[in-house]
N, CA, C and O of each residue as an XYZ file, in Angstrom:
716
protein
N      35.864    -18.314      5.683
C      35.609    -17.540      6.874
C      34.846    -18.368      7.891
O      35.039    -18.358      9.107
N      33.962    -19.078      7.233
C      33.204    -19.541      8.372
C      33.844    -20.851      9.399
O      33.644    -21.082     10.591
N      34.511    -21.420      8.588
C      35.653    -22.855      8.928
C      37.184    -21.703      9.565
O      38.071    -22.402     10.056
N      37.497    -20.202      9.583
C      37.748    -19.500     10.909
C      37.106    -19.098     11.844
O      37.585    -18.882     12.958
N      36.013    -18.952     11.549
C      34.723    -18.305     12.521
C      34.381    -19.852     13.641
O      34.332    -19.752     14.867
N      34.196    -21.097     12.935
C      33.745    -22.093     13.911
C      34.990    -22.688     14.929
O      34.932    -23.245     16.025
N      36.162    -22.301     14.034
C      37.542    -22.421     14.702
C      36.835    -21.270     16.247
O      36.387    -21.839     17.242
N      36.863    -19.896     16.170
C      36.963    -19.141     17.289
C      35.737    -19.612     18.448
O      35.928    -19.321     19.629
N      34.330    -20.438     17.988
C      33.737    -20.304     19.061
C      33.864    -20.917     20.107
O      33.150    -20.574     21.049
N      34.784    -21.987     20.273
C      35.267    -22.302     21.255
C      35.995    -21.645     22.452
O      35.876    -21.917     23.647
N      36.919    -20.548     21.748
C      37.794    -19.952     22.376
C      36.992    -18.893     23.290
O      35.813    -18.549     23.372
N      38.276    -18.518     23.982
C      37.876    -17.375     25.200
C      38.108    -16.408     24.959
O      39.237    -16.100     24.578
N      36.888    -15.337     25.120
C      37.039    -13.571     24.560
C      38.532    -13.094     24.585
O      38.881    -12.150     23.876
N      39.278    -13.650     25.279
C      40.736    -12.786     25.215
C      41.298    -13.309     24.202
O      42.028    -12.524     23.597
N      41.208    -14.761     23.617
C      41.727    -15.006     22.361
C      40.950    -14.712     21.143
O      41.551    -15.034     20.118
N      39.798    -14.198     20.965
C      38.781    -13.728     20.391
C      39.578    -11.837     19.941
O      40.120    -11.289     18.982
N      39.411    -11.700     20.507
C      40.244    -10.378     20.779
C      41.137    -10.164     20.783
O      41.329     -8.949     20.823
N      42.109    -10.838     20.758
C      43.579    -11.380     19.771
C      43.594    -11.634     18.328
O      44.330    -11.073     17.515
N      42.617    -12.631     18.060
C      42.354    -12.536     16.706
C      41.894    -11.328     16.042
O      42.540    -10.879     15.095
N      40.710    -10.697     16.504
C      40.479     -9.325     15.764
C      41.670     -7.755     15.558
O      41.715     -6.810     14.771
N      42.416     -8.168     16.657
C      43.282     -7.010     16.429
C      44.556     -7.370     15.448
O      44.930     -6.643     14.528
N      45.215     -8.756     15.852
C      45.686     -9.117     14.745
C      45.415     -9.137     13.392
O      46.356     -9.334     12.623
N      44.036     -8.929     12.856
C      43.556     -8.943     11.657
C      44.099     -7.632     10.968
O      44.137     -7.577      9.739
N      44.550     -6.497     11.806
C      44.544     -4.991     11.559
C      46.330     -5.152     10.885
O      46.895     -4.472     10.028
N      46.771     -6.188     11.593
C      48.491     -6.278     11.287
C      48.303     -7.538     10.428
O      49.229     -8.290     10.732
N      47.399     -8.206      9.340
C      47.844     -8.936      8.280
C      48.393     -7.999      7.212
O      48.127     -6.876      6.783
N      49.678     -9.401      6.869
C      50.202     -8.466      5.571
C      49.669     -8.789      4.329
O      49.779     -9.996      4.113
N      49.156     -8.199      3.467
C      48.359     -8.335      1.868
C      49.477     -8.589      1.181
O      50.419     -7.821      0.989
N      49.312     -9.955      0.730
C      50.237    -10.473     -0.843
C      49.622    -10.800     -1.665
O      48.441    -11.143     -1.593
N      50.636    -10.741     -3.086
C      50.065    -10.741     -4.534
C      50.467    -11.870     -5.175
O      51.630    -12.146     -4.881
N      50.060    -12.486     -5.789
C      50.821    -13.772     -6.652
C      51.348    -14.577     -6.007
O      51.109    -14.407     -4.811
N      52.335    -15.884     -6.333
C      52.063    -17.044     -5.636
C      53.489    -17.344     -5.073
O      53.847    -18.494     -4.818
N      54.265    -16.276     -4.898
C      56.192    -16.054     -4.540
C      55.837    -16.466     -2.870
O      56.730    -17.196     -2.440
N      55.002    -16.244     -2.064
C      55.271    -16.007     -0.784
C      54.169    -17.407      0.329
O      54.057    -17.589      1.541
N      53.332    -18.379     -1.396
C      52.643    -19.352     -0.960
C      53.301    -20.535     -0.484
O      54.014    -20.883     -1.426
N      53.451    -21.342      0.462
C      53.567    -23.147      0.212
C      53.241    -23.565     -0.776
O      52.209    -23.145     -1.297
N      54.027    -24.559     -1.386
C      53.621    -25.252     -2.219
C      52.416    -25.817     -2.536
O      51.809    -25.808     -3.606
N      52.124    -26.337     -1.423
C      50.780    -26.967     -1.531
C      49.336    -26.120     -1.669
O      48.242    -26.487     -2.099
N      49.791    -24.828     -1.123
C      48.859    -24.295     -1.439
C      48.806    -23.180     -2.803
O      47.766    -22.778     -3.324
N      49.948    -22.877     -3.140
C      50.168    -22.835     -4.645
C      50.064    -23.716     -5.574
O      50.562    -23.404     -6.656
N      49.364    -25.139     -5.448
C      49.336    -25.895     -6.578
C      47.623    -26.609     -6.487
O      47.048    -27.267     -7.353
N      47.115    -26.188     -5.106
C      45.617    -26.113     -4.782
C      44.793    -25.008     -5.596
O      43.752    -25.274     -6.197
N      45.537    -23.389     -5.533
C      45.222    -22.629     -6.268
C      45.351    -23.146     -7.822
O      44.380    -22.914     -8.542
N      46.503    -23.844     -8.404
C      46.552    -24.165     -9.911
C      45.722    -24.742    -10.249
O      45.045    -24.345    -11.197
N      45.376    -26.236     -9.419
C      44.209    -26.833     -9.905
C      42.922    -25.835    -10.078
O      42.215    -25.823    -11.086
N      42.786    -25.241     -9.261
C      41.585    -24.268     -9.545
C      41.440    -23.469    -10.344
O      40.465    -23.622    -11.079
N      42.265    -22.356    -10.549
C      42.389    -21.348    -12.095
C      42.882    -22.427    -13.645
O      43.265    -21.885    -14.682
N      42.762    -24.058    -13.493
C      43.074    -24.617    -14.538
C      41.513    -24.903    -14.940
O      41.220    -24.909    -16.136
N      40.727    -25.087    -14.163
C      39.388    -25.298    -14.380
C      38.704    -23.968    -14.636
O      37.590    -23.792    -15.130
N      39.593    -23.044    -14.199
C      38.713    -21.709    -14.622
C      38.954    -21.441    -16.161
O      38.075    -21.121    -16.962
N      40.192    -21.612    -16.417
C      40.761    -21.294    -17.488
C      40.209    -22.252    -18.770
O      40.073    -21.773    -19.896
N      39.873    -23.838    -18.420
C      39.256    -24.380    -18.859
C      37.461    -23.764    -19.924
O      37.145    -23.850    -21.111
N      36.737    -23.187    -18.666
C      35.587    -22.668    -19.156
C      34.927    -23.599    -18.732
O      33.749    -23.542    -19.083
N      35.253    -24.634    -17.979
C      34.021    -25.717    -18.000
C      34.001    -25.978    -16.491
O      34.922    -26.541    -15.899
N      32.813    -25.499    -15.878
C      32.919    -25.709    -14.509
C      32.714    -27.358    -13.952
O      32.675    -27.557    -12.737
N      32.618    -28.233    -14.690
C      33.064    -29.349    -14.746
C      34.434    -30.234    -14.197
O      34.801    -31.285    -13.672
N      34.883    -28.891    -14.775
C      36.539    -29.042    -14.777
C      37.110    -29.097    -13.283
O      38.129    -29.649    -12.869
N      36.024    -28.266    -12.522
C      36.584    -27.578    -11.164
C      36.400    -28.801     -9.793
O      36.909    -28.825     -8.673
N      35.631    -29.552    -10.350
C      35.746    -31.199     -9.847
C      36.441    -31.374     -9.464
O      36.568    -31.034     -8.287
N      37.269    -31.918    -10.010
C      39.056    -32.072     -9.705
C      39.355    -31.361     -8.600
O      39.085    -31.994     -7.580
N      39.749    -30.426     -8.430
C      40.052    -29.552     -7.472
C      39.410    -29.657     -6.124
O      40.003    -29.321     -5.098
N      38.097    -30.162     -6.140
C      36.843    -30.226     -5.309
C      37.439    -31.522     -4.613
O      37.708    -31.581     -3.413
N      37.617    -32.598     -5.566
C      37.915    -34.385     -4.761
C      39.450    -34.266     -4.616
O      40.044    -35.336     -4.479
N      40.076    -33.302     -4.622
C      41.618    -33.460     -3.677
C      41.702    -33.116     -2.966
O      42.863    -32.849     -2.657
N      40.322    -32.669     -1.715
C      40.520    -32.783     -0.600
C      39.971    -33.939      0.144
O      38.907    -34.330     -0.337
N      40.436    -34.684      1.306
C      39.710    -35.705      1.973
C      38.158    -35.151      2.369
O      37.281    -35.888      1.917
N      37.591    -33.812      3.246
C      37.211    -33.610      3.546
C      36.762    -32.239      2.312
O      37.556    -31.467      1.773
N      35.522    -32.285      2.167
C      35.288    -31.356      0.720
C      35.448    -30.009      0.979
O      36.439    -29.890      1.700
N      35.200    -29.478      0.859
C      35.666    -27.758      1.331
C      33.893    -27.503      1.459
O      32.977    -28.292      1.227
N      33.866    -26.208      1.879
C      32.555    -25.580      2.589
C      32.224    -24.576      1.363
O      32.893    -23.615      0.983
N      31.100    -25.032      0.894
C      29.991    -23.891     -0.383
C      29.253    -23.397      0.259
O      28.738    -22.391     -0.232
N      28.908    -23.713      1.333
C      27.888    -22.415      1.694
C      27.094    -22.876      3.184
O      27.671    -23.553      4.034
N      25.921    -22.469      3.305
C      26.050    -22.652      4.703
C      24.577    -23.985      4.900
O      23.956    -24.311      5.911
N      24.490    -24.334      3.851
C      23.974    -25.798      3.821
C      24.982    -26.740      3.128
O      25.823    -26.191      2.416
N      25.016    -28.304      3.258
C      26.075    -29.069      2.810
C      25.275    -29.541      1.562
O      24.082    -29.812      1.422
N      26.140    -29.546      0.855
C      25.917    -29.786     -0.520
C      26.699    -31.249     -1.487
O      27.814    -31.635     -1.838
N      25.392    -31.623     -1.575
C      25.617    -33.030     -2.497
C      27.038    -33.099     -3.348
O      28.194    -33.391     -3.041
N      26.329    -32.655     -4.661
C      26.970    -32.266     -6.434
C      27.379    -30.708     -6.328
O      26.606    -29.753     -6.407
N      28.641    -30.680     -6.151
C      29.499    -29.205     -6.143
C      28.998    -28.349     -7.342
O      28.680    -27.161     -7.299
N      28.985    -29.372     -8.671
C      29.438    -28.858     -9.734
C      27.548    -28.405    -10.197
O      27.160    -27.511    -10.950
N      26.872    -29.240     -9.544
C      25.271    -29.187     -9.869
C      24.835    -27.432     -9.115
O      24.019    -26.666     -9.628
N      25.769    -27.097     -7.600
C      25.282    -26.160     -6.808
C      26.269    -25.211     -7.620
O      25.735    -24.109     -7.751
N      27.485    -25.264     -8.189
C      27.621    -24.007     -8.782
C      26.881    -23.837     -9.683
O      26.630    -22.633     -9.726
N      26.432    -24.303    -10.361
C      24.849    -24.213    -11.855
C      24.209    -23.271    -11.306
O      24.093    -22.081    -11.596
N      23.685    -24.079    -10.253
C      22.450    -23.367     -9.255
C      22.851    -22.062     -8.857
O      22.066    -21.344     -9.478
N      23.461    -21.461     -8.319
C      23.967    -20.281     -8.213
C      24.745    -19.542     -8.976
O      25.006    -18.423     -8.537
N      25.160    -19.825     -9.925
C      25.774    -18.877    -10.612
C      24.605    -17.985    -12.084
O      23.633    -18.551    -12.585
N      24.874    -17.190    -12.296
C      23.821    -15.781    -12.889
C      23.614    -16.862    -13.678
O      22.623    -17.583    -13.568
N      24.897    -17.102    -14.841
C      24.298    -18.163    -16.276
C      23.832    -19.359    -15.627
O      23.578    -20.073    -16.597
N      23.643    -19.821    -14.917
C      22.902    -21.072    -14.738
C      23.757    -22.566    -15.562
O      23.286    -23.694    -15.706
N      25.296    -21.982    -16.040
C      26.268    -23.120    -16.405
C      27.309    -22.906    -15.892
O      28.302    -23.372    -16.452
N      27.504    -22.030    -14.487
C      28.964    -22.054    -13.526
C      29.522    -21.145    -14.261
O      30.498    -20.922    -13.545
N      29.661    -20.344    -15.285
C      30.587    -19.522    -16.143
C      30.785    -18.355    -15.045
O      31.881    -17.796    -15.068
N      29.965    -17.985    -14.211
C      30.094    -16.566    -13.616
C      30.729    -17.287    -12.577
O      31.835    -16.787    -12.369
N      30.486    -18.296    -11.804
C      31.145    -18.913    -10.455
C      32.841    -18.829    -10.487
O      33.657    -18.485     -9.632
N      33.033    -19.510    -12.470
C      34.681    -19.365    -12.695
C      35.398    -17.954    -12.622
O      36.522    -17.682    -12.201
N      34.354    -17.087    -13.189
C      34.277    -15.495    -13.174
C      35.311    -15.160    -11.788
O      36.513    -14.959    -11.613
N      34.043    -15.236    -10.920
C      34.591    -14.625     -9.698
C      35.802    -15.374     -8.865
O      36.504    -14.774     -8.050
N      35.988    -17.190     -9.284
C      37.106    -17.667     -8.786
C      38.474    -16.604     -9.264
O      39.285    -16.072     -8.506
N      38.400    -16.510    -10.859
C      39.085    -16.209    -11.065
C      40.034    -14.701    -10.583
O      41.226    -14.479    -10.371
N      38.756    -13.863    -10.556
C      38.790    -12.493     -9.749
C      39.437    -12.812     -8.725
O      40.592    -12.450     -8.500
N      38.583    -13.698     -7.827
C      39.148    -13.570     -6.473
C      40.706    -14.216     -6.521
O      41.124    -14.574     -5.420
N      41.133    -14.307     -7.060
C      42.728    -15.870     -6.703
C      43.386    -14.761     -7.455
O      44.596    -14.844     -7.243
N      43.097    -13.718     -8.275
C      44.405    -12.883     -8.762
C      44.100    -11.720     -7.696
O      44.975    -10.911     -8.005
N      43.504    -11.236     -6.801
C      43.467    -10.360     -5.869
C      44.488    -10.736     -4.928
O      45.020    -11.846     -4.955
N      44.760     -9.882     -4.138
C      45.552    -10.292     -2.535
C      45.196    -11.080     -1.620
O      43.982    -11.279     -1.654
N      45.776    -11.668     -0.739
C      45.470    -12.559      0.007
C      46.296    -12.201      1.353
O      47.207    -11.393      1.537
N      45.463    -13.345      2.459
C      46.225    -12.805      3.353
C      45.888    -14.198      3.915
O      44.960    -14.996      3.788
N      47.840    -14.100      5.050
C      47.790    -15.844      5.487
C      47.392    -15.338      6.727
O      47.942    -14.381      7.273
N      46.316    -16.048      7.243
C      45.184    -16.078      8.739
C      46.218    -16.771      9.887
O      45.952    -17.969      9.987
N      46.757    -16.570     10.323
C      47.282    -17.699     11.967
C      46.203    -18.488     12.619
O      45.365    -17.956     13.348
N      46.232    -19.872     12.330
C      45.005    -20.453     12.755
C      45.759    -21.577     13.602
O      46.503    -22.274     12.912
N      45.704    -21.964     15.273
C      45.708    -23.228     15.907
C      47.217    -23.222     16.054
O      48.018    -22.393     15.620
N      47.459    -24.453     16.842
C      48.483    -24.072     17.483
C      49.680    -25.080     16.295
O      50.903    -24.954     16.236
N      48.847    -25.979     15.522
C      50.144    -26.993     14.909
C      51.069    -25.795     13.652
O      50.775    -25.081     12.693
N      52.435    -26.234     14.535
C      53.913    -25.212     13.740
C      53.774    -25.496     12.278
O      54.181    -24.552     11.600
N      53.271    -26.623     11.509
C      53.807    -27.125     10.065
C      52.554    -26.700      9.420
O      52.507    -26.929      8.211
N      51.617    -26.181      9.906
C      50.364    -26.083      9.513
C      49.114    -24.855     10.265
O      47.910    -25.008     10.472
N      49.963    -23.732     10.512
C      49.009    -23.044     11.548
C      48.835    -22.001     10.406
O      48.818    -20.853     10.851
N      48.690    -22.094      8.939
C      47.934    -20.998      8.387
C      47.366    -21.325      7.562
O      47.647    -22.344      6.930
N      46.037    -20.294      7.210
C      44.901    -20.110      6.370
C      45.017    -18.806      5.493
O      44.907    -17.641      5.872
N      45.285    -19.325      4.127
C      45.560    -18.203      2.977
C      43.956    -17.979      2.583
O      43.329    -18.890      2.043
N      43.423    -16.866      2.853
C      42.470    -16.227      2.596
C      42.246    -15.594      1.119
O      43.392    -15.577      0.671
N      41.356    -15.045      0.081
C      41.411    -14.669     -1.022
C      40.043    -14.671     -0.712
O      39.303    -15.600     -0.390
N      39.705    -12.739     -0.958
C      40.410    -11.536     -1.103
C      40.836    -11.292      0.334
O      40.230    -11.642      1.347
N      42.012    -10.615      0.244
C      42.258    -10.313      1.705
C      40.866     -9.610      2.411
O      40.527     -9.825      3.575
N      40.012     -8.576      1.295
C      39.076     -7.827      2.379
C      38.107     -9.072      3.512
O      37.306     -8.848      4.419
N      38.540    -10.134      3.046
C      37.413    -10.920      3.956
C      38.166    -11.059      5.724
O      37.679    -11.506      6.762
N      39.292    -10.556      5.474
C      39.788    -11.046      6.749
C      40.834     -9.255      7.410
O      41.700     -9.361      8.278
N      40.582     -8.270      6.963
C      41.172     -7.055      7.089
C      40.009     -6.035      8.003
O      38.824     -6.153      8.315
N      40.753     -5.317      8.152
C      39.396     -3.743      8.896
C      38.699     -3.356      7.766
O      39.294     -4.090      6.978
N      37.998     -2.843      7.168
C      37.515     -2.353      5.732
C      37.778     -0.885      6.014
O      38.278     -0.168      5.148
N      37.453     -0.435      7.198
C      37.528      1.243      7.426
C      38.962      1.512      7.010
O      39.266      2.583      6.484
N      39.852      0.546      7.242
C      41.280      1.251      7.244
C      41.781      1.182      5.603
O      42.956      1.459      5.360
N      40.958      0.847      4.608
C      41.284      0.715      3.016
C      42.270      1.865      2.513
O      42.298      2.830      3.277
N      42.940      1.943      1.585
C      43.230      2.823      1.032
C      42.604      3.021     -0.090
O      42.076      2.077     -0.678
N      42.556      4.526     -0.654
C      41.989      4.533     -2.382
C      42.235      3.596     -2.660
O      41.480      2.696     -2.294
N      43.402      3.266     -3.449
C      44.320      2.088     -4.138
C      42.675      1.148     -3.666
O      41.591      1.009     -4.232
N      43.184      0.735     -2.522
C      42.157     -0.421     -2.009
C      41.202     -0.782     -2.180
O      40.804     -1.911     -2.469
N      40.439      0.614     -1.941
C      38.919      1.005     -2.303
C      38.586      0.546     -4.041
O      37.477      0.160     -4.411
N      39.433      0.645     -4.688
C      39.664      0.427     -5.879
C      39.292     -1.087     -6.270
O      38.386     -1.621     -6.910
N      40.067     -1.380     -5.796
C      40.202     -2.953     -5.898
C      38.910     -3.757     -5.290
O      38.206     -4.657     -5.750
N      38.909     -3.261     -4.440
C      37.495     -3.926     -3.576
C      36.120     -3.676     -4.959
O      35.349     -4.599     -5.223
N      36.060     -2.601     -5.531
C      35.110     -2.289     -6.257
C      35.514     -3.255     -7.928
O      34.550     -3.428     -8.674
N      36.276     -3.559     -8.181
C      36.775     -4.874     -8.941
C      36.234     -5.783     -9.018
O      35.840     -6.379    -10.020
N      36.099     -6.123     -7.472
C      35.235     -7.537     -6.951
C      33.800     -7.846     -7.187
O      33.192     -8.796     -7.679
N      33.291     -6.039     -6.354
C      32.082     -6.614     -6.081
C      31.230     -5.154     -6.470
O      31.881     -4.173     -6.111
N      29.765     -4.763     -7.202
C      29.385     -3.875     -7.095
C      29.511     -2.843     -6.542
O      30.139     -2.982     -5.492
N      29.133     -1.583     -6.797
C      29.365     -0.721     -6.321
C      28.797     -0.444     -4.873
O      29.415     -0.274     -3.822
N      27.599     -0.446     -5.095
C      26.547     -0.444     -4.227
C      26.710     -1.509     -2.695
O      26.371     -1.266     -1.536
N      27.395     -2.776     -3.329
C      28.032     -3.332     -2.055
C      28.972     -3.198     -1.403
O      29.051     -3.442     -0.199
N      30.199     -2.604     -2.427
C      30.860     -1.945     -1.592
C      30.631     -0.902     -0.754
O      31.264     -0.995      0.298
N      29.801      0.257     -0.880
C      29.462      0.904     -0.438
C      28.849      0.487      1.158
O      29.027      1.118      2.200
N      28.258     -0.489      1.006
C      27.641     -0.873      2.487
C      28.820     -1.773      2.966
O      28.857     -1.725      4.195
N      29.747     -2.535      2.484
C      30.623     -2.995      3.320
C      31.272     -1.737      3.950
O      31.309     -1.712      5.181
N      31.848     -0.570      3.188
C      32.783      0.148      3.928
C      32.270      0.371      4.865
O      32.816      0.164      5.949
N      30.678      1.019      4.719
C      30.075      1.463      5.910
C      29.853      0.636      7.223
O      29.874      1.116      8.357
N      29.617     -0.803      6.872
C      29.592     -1.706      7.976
C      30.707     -2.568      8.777
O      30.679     -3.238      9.809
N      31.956     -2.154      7.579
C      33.356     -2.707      7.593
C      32.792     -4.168      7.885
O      32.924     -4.677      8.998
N      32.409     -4.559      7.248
C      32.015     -6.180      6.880
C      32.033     -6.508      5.205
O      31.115     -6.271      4.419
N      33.186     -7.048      4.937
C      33.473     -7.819      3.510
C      31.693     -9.067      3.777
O      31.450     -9.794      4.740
N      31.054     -8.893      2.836
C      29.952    -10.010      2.556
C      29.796    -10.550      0.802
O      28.733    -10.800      0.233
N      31.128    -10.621      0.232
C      31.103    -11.156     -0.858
C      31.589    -12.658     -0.817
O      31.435    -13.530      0.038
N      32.507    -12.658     -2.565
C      32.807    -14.395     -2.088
C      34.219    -14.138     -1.420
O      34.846    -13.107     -1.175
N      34.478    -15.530     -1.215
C      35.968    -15.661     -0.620
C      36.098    -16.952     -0.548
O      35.251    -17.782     -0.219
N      37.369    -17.127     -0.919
C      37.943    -18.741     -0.600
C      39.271    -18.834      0.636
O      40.119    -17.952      0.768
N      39.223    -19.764      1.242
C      40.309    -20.541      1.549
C      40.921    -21.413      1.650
O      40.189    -22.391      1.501
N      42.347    -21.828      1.907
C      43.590    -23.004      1.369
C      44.133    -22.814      2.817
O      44.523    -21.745      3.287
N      44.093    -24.087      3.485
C      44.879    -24.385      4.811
C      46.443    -24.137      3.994
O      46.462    -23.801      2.810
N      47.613    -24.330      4.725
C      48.952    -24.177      4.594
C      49.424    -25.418      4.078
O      50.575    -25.438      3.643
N      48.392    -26.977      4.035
C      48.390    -27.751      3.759
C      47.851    -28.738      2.154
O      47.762    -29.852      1.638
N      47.563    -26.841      1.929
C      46.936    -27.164      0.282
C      45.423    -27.977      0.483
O      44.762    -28.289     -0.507
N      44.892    -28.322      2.086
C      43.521    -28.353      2.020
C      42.571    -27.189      1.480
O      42.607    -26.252      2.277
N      41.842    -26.966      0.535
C      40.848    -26.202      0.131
C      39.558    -26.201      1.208
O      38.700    -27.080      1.132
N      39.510    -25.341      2.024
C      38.725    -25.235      3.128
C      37.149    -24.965      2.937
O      36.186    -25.597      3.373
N      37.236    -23.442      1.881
C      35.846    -23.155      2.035
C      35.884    -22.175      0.272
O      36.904    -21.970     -0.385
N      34.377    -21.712     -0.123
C      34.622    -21.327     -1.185
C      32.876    -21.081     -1.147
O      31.968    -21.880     -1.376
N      32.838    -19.431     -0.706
C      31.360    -19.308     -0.188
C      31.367    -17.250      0.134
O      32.257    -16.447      0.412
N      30.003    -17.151     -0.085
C      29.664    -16.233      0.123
C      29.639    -16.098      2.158
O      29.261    -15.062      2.704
């Protein structure tokens, strides 16, 4: 979100306001039938390290991008040292937790910039990039999957998703992977 968010501050309120209403017409997909390649095999490396158990593993995934993807909103040395650091067990097991959660949820591809071979950003969970007011049960459901109850509860109310979320340029760059 935030590597879309620094994308918009440049822009001018009318394209600002293009983007937000467009957010209301993303379409939510499931599984990996409707990804690029590249970004279906960005996701593999990642649920292989989940599946692994060893957040060690998730390295890999981390150094196949030129440019490292975004953890959070300070830059961070040792990926694998700051998921330790933040995750509940204090050995990344919960960090794989929620990768894993999040990459079998829905997603939604973002329209980002003007290049044709490369103008999208696959989001996971879609709620990071949707209205929250407009959920369905079904939805509401799912959202509570993710993340406590209690937070869901204040997202609906604020229609602000503030959990994790990742994203994969169209280019199988791994962008960001952050609260």
């Amino acid at each position: 979100m935030l590597a879309l968010a620094q994308g918009a501050k440049g822009k001018s309120d009318s394209t600002k306001k293009q983007q937000a209403q467009s957010a209301a017409d993303l379409q939510v997909n499931y599984g990996t039938a409707k990804l690029p390649a590249p970004v279906a095999e960005m996701r593999e490396a990642i649920l292989a390290a989940v599946r692994s158990g060893k957040i060690e593993e998730l390295r890999h995934a981390y150094e196949l991008n030129e440019l490292k993807p975004e953890l959070g909103p300070e830059a961070v040395g040792d990926p694998v040292a700051h998921w330790k650091k933040i995750s509940g067990d204090g050995e990344g097991l919960e960090v794989l937790a929620v990768l894993a959660e999040i990459l079998e949820a829905g997603y939604v591809a973002v329209p980002l910039g003007r290049d044709l071979e490369n103008n999208r950003v696959y989001v996971w969970p879609y709620f990071a990039e949707v209205p929250l007011q407009k959920l369905t049960p079904a939805q509401q459901v799912e959202l509570l999957r993710l993340v406590p109850p209690a937070a869901a509860k204040e997202m609906l109310q604020t229609g602000k998703y503030t959990y994790w979320r990742l994203a994969i340029g169209a280019d199988g760059t791994w962008h960001h992977f952050r609260k």
